[in-house]
C-alpha positions in Angstrom: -51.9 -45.4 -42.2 -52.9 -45.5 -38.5 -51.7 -42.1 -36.5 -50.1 -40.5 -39.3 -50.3 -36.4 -39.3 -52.7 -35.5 -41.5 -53.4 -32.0 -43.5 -49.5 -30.8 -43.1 -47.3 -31.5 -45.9 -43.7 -32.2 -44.7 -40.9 -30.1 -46.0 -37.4 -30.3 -46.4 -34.9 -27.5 -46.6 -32.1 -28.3 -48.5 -30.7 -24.6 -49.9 -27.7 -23.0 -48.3 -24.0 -22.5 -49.6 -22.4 -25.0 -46.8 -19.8 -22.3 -46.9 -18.3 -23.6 -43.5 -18.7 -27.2 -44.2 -16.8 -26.8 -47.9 -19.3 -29.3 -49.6 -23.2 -30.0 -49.9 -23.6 -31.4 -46.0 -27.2 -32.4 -46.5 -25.2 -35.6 -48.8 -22.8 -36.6 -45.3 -23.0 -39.8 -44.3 -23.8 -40.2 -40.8 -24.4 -44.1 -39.7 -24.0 -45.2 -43.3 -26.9 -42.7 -44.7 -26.9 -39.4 -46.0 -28.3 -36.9 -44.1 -31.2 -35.9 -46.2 -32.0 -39.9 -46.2 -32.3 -39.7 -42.5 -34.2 -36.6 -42.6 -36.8 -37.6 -45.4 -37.0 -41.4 -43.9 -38.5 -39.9 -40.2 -40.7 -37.3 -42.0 -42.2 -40.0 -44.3 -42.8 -42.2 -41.3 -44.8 -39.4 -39.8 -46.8 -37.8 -42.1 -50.0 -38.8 -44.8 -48.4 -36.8 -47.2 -45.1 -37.2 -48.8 -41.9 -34.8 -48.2 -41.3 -32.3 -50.4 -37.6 -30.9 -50.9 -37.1 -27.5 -51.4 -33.8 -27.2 -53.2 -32.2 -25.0 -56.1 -30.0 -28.0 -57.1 -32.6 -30.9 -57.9 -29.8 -33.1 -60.0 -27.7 -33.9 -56.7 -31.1 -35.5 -54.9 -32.0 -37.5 -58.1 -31.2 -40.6 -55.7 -33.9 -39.6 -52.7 -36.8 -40.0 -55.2 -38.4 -37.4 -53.6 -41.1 -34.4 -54.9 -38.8 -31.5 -55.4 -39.8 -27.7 -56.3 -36.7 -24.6 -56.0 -37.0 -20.6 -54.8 -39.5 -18.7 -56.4 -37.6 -15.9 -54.8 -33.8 -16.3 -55.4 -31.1 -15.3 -52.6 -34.0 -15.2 -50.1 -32.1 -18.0 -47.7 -34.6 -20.1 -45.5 -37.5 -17.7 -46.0 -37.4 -18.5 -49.9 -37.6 -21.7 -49.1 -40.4 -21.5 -46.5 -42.3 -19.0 -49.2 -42.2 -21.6 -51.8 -43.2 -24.6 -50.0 -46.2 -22.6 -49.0 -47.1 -21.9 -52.7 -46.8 -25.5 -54.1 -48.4 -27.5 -50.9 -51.8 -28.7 -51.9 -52.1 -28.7 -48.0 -53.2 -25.5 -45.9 -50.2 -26.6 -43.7 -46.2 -27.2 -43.8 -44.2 -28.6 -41.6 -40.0 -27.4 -42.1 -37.6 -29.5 -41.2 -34.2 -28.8 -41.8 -31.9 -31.0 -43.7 -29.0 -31.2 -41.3 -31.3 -31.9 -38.2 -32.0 -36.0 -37.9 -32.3 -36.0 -34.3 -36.2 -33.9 -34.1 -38.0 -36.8 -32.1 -41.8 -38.0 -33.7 -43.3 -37.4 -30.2 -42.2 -33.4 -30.9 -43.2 -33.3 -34.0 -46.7 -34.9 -33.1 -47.0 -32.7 -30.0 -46.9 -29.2 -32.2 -48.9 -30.8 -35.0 -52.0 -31.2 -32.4 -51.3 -27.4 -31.5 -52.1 -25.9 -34.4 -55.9 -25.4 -33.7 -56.2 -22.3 -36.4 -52.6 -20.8 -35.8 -50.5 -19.4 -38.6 -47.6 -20.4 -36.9 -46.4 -23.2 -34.3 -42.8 -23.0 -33.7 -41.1 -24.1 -30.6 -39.1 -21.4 -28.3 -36.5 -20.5 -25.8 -37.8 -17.1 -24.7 -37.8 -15.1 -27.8 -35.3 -17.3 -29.5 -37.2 -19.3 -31.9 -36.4 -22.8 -33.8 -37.8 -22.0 -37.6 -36.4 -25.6 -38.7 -38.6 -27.4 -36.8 -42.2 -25.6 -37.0 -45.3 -25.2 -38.4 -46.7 -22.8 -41.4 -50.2 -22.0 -43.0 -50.6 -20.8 -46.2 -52.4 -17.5 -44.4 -48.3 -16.6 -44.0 -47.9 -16.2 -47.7 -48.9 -12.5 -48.0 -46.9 -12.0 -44.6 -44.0 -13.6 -46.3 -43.9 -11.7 -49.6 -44.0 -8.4 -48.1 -41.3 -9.2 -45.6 -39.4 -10.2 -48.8 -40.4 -7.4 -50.6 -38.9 -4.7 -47.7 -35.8 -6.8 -48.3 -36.3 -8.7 -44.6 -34.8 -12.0 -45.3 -34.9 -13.4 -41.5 -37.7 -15.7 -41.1 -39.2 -14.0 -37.9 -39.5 -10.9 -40.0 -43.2 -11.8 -41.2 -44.4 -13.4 -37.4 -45.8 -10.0 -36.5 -48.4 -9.9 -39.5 -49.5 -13.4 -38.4 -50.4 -15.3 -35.4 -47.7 -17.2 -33.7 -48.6 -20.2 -31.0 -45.1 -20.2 -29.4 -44.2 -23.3 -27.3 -41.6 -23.0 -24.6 -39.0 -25.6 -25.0 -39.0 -26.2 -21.2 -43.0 -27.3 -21.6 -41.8 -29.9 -24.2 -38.8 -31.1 -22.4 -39.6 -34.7 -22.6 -39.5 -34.5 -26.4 -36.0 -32.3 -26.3 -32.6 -33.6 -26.1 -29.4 -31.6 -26.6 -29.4 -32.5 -30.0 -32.9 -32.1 -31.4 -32.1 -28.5 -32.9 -28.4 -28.8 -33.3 -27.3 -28.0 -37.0 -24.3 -29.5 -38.9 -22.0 -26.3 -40.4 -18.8 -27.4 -39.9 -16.7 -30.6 -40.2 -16.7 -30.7 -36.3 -20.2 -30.0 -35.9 -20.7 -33.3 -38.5 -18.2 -35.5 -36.5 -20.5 -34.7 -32.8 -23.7 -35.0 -34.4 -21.9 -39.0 -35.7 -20.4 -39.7 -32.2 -24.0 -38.8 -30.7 -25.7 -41.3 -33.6 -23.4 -44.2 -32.1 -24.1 -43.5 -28.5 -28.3 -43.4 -29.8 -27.6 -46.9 -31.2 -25.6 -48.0 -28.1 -28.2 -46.9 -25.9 -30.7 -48.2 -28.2 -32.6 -45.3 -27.7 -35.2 -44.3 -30.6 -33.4 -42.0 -33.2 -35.8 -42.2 -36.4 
């Protein structure tokens, strides 16, 4: 299709206990779809190649028909995740989105896919406060990753030193940035914001996929 991202495969990050939220909160409903629905529908809009899900629990996204694959390293958190969707991408690059953030905007995504120009890693930032649910991989991050994982390191900034890292500062990217783009759903609260800010997108009629 016309302007779709090509050479990054989309992934999806759907591990995590949801300890706060007490249940799975990638299956919450927010304006009559689940969240990974949400999530998956925007990638697959975007991108030439289809979302994969990283998840340990395939059986409970039978539903989303979607290309699946788990942790090759177990207990790893985010990092697993990121590690594995670097070993089973056919593409050189990823693109991680998290599960429980439906309000990243195409015109961000688009604006750090053109800034990858040989980088290991694109990732927006605030300072040195990075957002590793909405950025860029290559598979070059794959040794990186493994011996952060090996040291026991499970925080995914522990590899960026072994790799290059095109940080863009959020206030550069403004335009594309609203209050909500990198908010994540832990708790019950959090879930009933990020559903009153869905209805006031849809009032608005502002663009929210």
């Amino acid at each position: 299709m016309k302007n779709m991202i090509k050479g990054i495969t989309p992934v999806i990050l759907a591990g995590g206990k949801s300890s706060r939220m007490g249940y799975n909160k990638s299956l919450a409903t927010v304006g009559g779809k689940r969240l990974i629905e949400l999530v998956a529908d925007k990638v697959a809009g975007l991108f030439a190649a289809p979302p994969l899900l990283v998840t340990n629990t395939p059986d409970e996204y039978a539903f989303a028909s979607l290309s699946m694959t788990g942790d090759l390293v177990k207990g790893a958190g985010p990092l697993g995740g990121i590690h594995a969707a670097l070993h089973y991408s056919r593409l050189e690059y990823i693109f991680v989105f998290a599960c429980d953030m439906p309000f990243v905007s195409p015109e961000l995504v688009r604006y750090l896919a053109d800034r990858v120009n040989g980088n290991d890693v694109v990732i927006p930032s605030w300072g040195k406060r990075f957002e590793p649910m909405c950025a860029i991989y290559s598979k070059h991050c794959l040794c990186a990753i493994e011996s952060a994982l090996g040291r026991g390191e499970r925080r995914i900034i522990d590899f960026f030193p072994a790799v290059s890292v095109a940080a863009v500062e959020v206030e550069t990217i403004g335009a594309f940035v609203s209050p909500e783009t990198f908010q994540n759903i832990n708790t019950p609260v959090d879930l009933e914001n990020i559903r009153a800010r869905w209805s006031v997108h849809k009032v608005d009629g502002e663009s929210i996929s």
